[in-house]
N, C-alpha and C positions, 0 to 999 in steps of 0.2 A: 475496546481500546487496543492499539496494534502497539505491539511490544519491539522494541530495537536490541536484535541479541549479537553477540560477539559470538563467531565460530573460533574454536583453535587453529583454524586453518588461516586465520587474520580475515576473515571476511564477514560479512554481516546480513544480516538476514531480520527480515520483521517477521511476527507472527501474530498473527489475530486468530476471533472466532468472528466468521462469515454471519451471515443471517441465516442461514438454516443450522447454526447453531454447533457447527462443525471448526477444529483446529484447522486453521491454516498457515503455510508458510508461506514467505515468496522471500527466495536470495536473490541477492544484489549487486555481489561482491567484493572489492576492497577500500573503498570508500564511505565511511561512517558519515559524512554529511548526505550521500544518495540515499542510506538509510533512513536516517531520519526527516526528511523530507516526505520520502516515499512514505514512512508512518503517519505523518499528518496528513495527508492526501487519503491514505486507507481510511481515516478514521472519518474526514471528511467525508466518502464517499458509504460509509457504512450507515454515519447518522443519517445522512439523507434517505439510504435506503429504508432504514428502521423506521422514521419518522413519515416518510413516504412523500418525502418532498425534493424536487429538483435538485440538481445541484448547482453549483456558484459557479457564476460567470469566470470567476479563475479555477478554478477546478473543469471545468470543460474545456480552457483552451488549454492546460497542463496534456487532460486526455487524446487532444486531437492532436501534440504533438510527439507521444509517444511511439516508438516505432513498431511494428508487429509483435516483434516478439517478447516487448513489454505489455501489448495488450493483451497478449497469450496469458501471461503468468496472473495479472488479474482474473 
């Protein structure tokens, strides 16, 4: 489950554990609704992994319009 944390700096950041079992960050920064968004989509895209099953037809066109260097930080 990806967690939606407040920085002191005002900006925001999710954090999960990946599927090899490791903490992960990824910032976002100062919009709490891009935050939580982006956690449900994490979390979306981790069951699928875990479970080993594709992922949803909204969750695929979310990824394709991502731009690089959001797909970097995934």
């Amino acid at each position: 489950m990806a967690s939606v944390i407040s920085q002191p700096n005002g900006r925001w950041m999710i954090q999960f554990i990946g599927a090899d079992r490791k903490k992960r960050s990824i910032r976002l920064g100062k919009v709490e609704s891009v935050a939580r968004s982006w956690s449900l989509r994490v979390d979306e895209l981790l069951g699928s992994l875990i479970r080993d099953e594709p992922i949803s037809r909204n969750c695929s066109v979310w990824l394709s319009g991502l731009p690089d260097m959001m797909h970097a930080k995934l």
